[in-house]
C-alpha positions in Angstrom: -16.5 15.6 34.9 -18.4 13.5 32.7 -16.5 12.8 29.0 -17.5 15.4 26.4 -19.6 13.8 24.1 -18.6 14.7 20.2 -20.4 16.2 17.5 -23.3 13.8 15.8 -22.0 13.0 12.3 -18.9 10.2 15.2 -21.9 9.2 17.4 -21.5 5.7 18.1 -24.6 4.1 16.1 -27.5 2.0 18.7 -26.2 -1.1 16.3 -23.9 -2.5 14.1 -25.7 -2.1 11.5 -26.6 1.7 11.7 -24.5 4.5 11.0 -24.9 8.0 12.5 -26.5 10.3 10.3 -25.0 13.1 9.1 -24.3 16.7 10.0 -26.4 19.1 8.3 -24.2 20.7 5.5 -21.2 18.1 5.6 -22.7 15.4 4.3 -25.1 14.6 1.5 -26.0 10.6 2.8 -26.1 8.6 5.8 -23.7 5.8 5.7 -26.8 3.1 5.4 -24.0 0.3 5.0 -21.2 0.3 7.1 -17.7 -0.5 5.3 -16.7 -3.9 5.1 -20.3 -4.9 7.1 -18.6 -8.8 7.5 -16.1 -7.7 9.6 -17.2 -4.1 10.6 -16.6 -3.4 14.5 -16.0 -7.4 15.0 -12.7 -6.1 17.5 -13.1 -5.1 21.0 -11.5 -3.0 22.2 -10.8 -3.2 26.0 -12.4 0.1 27.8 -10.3 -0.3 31.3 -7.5 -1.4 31.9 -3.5 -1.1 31.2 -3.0 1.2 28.0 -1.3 -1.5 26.2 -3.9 -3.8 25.8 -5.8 -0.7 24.2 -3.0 -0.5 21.7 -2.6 -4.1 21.2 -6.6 -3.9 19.9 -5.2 -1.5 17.3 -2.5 -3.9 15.9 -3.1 -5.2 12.9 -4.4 -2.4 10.5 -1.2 -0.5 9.8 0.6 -4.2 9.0 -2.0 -4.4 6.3 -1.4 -1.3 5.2 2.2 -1.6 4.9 1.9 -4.7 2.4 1.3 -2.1 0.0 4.4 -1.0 0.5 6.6 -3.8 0.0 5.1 -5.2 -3.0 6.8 -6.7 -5.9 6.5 -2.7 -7.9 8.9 -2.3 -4.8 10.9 -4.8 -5.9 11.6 -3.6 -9.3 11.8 -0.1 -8.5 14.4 -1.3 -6.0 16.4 -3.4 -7.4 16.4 -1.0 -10.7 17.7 1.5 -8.5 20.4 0.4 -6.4 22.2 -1.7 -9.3 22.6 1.3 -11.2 23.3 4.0 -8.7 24.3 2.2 -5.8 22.8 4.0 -2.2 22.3 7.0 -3.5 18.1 6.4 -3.4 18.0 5.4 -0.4 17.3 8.8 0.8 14.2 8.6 -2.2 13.0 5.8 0.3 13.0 7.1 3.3 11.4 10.7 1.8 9.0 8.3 0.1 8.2 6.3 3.7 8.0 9.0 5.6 4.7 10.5 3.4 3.0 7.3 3.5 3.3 7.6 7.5 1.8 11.0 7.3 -1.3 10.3 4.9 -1.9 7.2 6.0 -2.9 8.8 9.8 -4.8 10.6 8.2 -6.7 8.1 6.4 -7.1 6.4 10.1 -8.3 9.9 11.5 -11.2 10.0 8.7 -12.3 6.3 9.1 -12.4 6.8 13.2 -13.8 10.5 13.5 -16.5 9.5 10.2 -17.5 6.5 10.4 -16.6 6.4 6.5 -14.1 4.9 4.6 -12.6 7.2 1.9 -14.7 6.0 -0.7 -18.2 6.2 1.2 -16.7 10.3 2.0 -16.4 10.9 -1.5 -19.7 9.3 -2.8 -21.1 11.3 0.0 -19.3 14.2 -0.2 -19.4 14.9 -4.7 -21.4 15.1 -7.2 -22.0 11.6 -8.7 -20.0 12.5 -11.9 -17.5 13.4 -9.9 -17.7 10.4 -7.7 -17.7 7.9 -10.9 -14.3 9.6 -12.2 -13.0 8.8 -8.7 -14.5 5.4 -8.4 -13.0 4.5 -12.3 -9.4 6.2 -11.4 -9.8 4.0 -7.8 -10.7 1.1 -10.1 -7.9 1.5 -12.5 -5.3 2.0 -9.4 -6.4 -1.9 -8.2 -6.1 -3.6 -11.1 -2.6 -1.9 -11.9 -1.4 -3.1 -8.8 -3.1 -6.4 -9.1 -1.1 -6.8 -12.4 1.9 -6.2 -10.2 0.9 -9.0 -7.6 0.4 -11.1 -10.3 3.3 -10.7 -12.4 5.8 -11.4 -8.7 3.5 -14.4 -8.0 4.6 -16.0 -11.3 8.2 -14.9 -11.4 9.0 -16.3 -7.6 6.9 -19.5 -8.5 9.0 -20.0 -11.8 12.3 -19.3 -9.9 11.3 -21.6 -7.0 9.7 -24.5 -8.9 10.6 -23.6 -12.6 6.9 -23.2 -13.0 6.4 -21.8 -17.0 5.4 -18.4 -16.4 2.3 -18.5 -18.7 1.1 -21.6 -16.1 2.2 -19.4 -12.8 0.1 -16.3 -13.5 -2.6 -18.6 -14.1 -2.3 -20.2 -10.7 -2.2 -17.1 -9.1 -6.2 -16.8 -9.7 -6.5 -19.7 -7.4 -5.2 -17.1 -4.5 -8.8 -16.0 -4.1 -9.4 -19.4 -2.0 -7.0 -18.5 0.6 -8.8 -14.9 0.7 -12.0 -16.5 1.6 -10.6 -19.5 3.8 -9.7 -16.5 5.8 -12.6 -14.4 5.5 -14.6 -16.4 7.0 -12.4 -17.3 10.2 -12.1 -13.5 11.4 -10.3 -10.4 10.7 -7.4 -11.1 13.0 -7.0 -14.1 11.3 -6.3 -11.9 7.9 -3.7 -10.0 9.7 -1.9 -12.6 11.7 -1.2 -13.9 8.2 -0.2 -10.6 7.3 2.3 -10.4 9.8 3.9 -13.2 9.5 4.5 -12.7 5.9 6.0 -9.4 6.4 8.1 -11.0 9.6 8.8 -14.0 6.9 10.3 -11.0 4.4 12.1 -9.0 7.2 14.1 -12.1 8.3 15.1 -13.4 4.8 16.1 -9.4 3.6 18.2 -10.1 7.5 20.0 -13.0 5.8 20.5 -11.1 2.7 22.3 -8.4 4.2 24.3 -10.4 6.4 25.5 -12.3 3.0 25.8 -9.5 1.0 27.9 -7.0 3.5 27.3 -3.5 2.2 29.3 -0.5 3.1 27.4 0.6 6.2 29.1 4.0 5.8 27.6 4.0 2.1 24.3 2.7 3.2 24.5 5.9 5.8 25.0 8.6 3.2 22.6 7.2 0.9 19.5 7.9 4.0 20.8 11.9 2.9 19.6 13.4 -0.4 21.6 14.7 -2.9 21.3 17.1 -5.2 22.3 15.0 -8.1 19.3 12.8 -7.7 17.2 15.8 -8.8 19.7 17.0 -11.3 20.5 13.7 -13.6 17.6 12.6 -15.6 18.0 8.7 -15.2 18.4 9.2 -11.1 15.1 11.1 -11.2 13.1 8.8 -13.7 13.8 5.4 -10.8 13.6 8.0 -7.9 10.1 8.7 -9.4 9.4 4.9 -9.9 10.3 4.2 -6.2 8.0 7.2 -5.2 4.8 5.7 -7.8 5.7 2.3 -6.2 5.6 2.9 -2.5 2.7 5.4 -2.0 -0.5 3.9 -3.6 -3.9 4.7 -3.5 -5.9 1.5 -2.6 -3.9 2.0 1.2 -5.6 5.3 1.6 -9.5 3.6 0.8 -8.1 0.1 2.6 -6.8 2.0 6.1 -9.7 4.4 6.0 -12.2 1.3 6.2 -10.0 -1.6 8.6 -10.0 0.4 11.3 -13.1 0.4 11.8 -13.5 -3.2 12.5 -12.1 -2.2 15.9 -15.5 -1.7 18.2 -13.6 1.8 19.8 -16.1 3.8 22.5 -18.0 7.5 20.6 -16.4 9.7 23.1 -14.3 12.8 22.6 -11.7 11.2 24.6 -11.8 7.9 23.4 -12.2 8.8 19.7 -8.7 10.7 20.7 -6.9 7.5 22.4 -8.4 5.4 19.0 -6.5 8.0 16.6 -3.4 7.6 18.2 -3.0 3.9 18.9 -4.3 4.1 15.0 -1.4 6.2 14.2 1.1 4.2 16.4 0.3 1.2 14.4 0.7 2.8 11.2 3.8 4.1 12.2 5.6 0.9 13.5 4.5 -1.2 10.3 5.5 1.4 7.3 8.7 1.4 9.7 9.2 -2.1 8.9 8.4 -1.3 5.4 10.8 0.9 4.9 13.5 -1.5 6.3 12.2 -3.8 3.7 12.2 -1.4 1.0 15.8 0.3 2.0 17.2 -3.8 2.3 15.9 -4.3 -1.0 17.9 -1.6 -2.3 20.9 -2.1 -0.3 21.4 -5.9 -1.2 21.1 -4.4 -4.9 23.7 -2.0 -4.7 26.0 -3.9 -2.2 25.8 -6.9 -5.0 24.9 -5.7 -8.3 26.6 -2.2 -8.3 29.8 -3.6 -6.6 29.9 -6.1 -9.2 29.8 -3.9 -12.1 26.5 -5.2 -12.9 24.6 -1.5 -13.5 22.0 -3.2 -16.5 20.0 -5.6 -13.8 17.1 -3.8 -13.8 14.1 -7.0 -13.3 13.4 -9.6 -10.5 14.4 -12.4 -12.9 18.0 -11.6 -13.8 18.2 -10.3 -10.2 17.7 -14.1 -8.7 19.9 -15.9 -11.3 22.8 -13.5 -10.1 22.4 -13.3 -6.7 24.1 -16.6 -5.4 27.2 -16.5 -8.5 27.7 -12.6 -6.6 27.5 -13.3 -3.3 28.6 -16.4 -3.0 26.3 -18.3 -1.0 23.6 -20.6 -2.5 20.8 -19.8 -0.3 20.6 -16.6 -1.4 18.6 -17.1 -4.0 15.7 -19.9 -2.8 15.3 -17.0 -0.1 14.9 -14.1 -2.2 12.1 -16.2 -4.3 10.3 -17.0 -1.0 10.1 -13.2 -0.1 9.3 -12.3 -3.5 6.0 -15.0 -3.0 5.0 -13.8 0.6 5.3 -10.1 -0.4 2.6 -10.9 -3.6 0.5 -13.1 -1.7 0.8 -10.4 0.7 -0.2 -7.7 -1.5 -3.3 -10.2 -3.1 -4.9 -10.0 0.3 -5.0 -6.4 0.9 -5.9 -5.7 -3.1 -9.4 -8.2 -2.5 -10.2 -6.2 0.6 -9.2 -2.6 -1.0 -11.5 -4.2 -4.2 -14.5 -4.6 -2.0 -14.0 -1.3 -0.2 -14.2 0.9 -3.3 -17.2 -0.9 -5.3 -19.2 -1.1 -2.0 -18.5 2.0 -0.7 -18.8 4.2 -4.2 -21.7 2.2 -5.9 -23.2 0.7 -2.7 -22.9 -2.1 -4.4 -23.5 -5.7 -2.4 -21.2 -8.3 -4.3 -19.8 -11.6 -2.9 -15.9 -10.7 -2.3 -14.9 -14.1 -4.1 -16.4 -12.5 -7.5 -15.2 -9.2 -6.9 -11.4 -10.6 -6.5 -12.1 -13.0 -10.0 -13.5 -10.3 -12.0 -10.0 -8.0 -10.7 -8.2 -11.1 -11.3 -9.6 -12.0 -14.5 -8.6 -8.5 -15.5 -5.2 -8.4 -14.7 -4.4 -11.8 -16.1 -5.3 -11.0 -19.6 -2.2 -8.1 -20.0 0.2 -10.5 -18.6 -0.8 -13.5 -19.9 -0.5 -11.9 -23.5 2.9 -10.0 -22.3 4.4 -13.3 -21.6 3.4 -15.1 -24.8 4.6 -12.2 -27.0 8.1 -11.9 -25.5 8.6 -13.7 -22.3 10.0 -12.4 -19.0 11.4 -9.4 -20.6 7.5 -8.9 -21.1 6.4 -9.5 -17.2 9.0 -7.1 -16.4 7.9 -3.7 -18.8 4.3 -4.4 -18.4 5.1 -4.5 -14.3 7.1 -1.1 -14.9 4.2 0.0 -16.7 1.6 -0.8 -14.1 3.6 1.4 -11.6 3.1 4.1 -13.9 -0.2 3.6 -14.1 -0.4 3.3 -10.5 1.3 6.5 -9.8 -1.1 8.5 -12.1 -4.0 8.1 -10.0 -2.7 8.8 -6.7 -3.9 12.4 -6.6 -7.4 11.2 -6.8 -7.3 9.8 -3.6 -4.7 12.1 -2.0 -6.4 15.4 -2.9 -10.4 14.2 -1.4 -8.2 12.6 1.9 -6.5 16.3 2.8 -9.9 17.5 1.8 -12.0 15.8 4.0 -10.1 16.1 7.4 -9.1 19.6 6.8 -13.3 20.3 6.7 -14.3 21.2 10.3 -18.0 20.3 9.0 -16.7 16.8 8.8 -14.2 16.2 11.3 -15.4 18.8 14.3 -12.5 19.2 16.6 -10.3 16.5 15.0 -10.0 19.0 12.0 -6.5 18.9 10.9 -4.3 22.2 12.5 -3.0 24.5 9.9 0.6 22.9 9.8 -1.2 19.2 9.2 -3.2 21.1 6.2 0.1 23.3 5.2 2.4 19.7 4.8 -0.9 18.0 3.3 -1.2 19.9 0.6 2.1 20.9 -0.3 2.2 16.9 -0.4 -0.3 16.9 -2.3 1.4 19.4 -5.0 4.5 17.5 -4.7 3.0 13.9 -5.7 1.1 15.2 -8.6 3.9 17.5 -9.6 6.0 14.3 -9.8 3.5 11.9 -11.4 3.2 13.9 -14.3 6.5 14.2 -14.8 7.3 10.2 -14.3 4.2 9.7 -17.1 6.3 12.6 -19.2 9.3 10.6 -18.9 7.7 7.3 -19.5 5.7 7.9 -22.3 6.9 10.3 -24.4 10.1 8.6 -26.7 13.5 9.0 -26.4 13.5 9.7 -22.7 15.7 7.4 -20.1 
């Protein structure tokens, strides 16, 4: 029997260059552009042979993905956390993990069965008022987390080389030439230096543990919520922070649009194998993410908590502590070297998730170099202006703040994702089942629920 051939809106299009146009009633616009045209279907992906080198096509995405989950907002959420309640948010974490795994399949599923990234769906998909609020919350989202990356650039550059911080967030601008140095030798080249960032952070958080020697009992109770998480006030405020910190929006526009630089076949079937290796990817790298994330933690409470030392809530006064606690003086040089790779990490995926949204909501051509100074420029104004009024101490609220700020526009691109692939107009049989829709939006409920509460908590005086 021949493969079933799938509805028009996934056909594959004659060229690169041509998307399929859309079903009548599901969408308003063809897709004229594709997303990220540079790079767009530049990945075979091998049609015979053994299923893993299928898969192995597939590898790279999710990696990029999970950057965004180990980002310096991680850190500080992290550390903030298990110094003053030792293990017990680990289990915030996991919870926390375990929904970026779920949306983040199905931001694959909508880029694959589409041929749109989230932010071509919505411009498609709304009204254009409606599609400018989105495209200004999207906006806002990238240059609070860009303030982030910018802010753990210049902290792990003044720890390692006693850089002035004023200097080190200046430097960071100069990022954007490793961005387009790898541009333009390939896709895979982007995510090979991905992954060996994130391999770089997983074997240093290795060492860390290893130095700091936590109660692995501890650490094992901590992966099980407790009720008094929900119940105290200042538990809940840094379980909130952790939560704004490790599900962010620009991953849902970035993973809807990167996997479509794999070339996959237009086939029911093979449309089918391309969602799961997508979601096998996903999986394994926010896995790696979370050890990252839960290490991060652990070292905090296994050093800081132990110690009596509940206050240590920033990067800064994390580092100068670290080697006096544990003991050993390598401890700290390798805490500044993960803090680097995981913001040059995250300044990689923020250019691309940049491009993504002004392209794919405005249909707006602009060279990627000037899109990532014009974010950059942005972000460097705040923290060059927090650091000259009062320091570090200054990096450190406006970081806090920018997770805040982060975790307020999250619902704007969680509510059009569960949208979208719970249409059967849009996503024919790859429609999400009624339990996918059912844990989608009660997610959804959940996250919003939340945010407003963590902006409650944060901006209203008086409150932990």
């Amino acid at each position: 029997m021949e493969p079933t051939e799938v509805v028009d809106h996934i056909d594959e299009p004659e060229s690169e260059s041509e998307r399929p146009a859309p079903v009548k009633g599901s969408w308003r616009d063809a897709v004229d552009i594709p997303s990220l045209p540079e790079v767009f279907r530049s990945i075979p992906v091998p049609k015979g042979g053994p299923g893993w080198r299928r898969l192995f096509a597939f590898v790279g995405p999710g990696y990029m993905v999970a950057v965004g989950y180990m980002d310096p907002g991680n850190w500080a959420t992290d550390i903030a956390g298990g110094a003053a309640f030792n293990y017990t948010l680990l289990s915030v974490v996991l919870i926390s993990s375990l929904m970026a795994v779920f949306l983040q399949a199905l931001s694959a599923k909508l880029g694959i069965v589409t041929g749109r990234d989230l932010a071509q769906a919505c411009r498609d998909a709304y009204s254009k008022p409606t599609s400018i609020l989105l495209w200004a919350s999207a906006e806002i989202a990238i240059v609070a987390c860009d303030i982030a990356e910018v802010i753990g650039a210049a902290i792990a550059l003044n720890l390692l080389f006693g850089l002035p911080l004023v200097l080190g967030v200046l430097v960071t601008s100069l990022d954007v030439l490793l961005v387009l140095a790898l541009q333009s030798k390939g896709f895979r080249w982007i995510e090979s230096f991905v992954i060996t960032l994130i391999g770089t952070m997983m074997v240093i958080f290795g060492f860390e543990l290893f130095y700091a020697k936590p109660n692995w009992h501890g650490v094992f109770d901590g992966f099980m919520p407790h009720a008094i998480i929900v119940t105290d006030p200042h538990r809940l405020y840094i379980a909130l922070g952790i939560l704004g910190a490790t599900v962010m929006p620009h991953n849902l526009y970035l993973h809807s649009s990167i996997i479509q630089t794999r070339r996959f076949g237009k086939t029911a079937p093979e449309l089918k194998e391309a969602i799961k290796h997508a979601h096998i990817d996903s999986t394994v790298a926010l896995t790696l993410a979370l050890f990252v994330n839960a290490a991060i933690l652990i070292v905090a409470a296994a050093v800081f908590f132990k110690a009596g030392r509940h206050d240590v809530q920033d990067i800064g006064v994390a580092y100068k502590l670290l080697a006096p606690l544990v003991g050993v003086s390598v401890a700290t040089p390798l805490f500044a070297i993960a803090l680097l790779a995981s913001g040059q990490n995250s300044t990689l995926t923020g250019t691309l998730a940049g491009q993504i949204v002004l392209e794919g909501f405005l249909r707006v051509k602009i060279a990627p170099w000037l899109r990532r100074m014009i974010s950059r420029l942005i972000a460097l104004v705040p923290s060059v202006i927090a650091v000259g009024i009062s320091g570090e101490k200054g990096l450190t609220s406006l970081m806090l703040f920018s997770q805040v700020v982060l975790s307020a526009q999250l619902s704007f691109a969680v509510v059009p994702l569960i949208q979208f692939t719970s249409d059967p107009r849009k996503m024919g049989q790859f429609v999400n089942g009624w339990a996918t829709r059912l844990i989608g939006w009660s997610l959804a409920v959940i996250i919003a629920g939340l945010n407003v509460y963590l902006i409650y908590k944060a901006l209203v005086p008086g409150n932990p």
